[in-house]
C-alpha positions as CSV (number, residue, x, y, z in Angstrom):
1,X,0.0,0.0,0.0
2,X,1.2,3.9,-0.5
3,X,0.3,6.3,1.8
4,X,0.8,10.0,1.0
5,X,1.0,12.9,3.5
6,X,0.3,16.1,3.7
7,X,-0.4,16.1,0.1
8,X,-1.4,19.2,-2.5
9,X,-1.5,19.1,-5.7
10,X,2.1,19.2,-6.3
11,X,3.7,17.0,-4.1
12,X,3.3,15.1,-1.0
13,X,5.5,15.8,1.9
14,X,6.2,12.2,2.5
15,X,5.2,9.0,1.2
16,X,5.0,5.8,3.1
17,X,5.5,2.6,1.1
18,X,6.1,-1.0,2.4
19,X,8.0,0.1,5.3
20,X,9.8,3.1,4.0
21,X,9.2,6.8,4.4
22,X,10.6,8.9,1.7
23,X,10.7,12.7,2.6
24,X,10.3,15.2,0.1
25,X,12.9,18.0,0.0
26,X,12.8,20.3,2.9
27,X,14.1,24.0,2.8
28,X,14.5,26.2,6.1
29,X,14.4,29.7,7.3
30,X,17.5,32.0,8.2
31,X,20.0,33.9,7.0
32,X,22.9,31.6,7.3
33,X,23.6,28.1,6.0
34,X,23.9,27.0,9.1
35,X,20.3,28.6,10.2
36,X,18.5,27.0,7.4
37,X,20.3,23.6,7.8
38,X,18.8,23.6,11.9
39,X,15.5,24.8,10.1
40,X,15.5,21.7,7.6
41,X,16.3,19.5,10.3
42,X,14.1,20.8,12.6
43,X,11.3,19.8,9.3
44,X,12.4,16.5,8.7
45,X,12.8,15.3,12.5
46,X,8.8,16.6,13.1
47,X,7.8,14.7,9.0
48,X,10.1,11.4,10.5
49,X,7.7,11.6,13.8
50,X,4.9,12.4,12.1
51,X,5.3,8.8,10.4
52,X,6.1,6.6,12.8
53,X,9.8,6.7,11.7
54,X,13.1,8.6,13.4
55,X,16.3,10.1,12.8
56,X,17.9,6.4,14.0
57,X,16.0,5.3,11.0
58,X,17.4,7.0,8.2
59,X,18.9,5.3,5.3
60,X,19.4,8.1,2.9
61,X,20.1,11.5,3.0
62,X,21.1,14.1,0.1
63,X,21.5,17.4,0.9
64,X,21.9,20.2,-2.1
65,X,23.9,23.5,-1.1
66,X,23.4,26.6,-3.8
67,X,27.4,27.0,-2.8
68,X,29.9,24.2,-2.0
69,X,31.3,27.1,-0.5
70,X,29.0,26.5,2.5
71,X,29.9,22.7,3.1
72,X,31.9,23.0,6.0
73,X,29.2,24.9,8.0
74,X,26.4,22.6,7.1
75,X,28.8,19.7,8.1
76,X,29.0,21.1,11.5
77,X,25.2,21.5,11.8
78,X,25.0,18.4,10.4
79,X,27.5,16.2,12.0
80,X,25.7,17.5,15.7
81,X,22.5,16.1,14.5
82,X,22.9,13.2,13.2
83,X,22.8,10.0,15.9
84,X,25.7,8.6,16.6
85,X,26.2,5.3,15.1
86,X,23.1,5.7,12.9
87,X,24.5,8.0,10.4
88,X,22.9,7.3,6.8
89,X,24.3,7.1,3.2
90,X,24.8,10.7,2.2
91,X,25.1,12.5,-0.8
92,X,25.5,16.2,-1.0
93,X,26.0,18.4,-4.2
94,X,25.5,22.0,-5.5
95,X,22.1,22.6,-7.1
96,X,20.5,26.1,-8.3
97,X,17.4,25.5,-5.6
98,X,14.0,26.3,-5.7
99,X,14.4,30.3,-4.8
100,X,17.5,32.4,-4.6
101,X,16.9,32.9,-0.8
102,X,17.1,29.0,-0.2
103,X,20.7,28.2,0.8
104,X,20.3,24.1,1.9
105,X,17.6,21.6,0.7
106,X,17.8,18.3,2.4
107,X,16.2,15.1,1.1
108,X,15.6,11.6,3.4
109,X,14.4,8.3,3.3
110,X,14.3,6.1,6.2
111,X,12.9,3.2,7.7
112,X,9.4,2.9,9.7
């Protein structure tokens, strides 16, 4: 069975599918990288709750910057977040993002 969440007519939040939860991409608030990375996180820990899932549960994360410039600082958001011992596969590239004002877009899919 798929379940879809918080759905419009674009896009679903997340979608929950034989014991997965795939997150769509989440974009925060601030005016750092560093700010919106907290912000995204913030996002995906409430989505993860929201269905029945955790950040010990992640599989897959890939995170987009608009600058590798501002890898190092997401990193260190990053790196305090994630659970020790439970860190996913990651991927992380450059990407022109949704709006000029978005900095970080994170992406995850983990376990139920």
């Amino acid at each position: 069975m798929i379940e879809r969440f918080e759905t419009g007519t674009r896009m679903s939040q997340f979608v929950k599918h034989n014991g997965t939860v795939y997150l769509a991409g989440q974009v925060g608030e601030g005016a750092t990288v560093a700010d919106q990375t907290r912000d995204c996180l913030a996002q995906v820990e409430r989505l993860l709750a929201e269905a029945g899932s955790s950040t010990d549960k992640m599989l897959q994360a890939i995170i987009w910057l608009a600058d590798m410039a501002d890898f190092a600082e997401m990193n260190e958001v990053w790196d305090a977040w994630v659970p020790a011992g439970h860190a996913p596969v990651r991927a992380c590239g450059e990407a022109k993002l949704a709006a000029p004002k978005y900095l970080v877009e994170v992406i995850i899919v983990a376990a139920c």
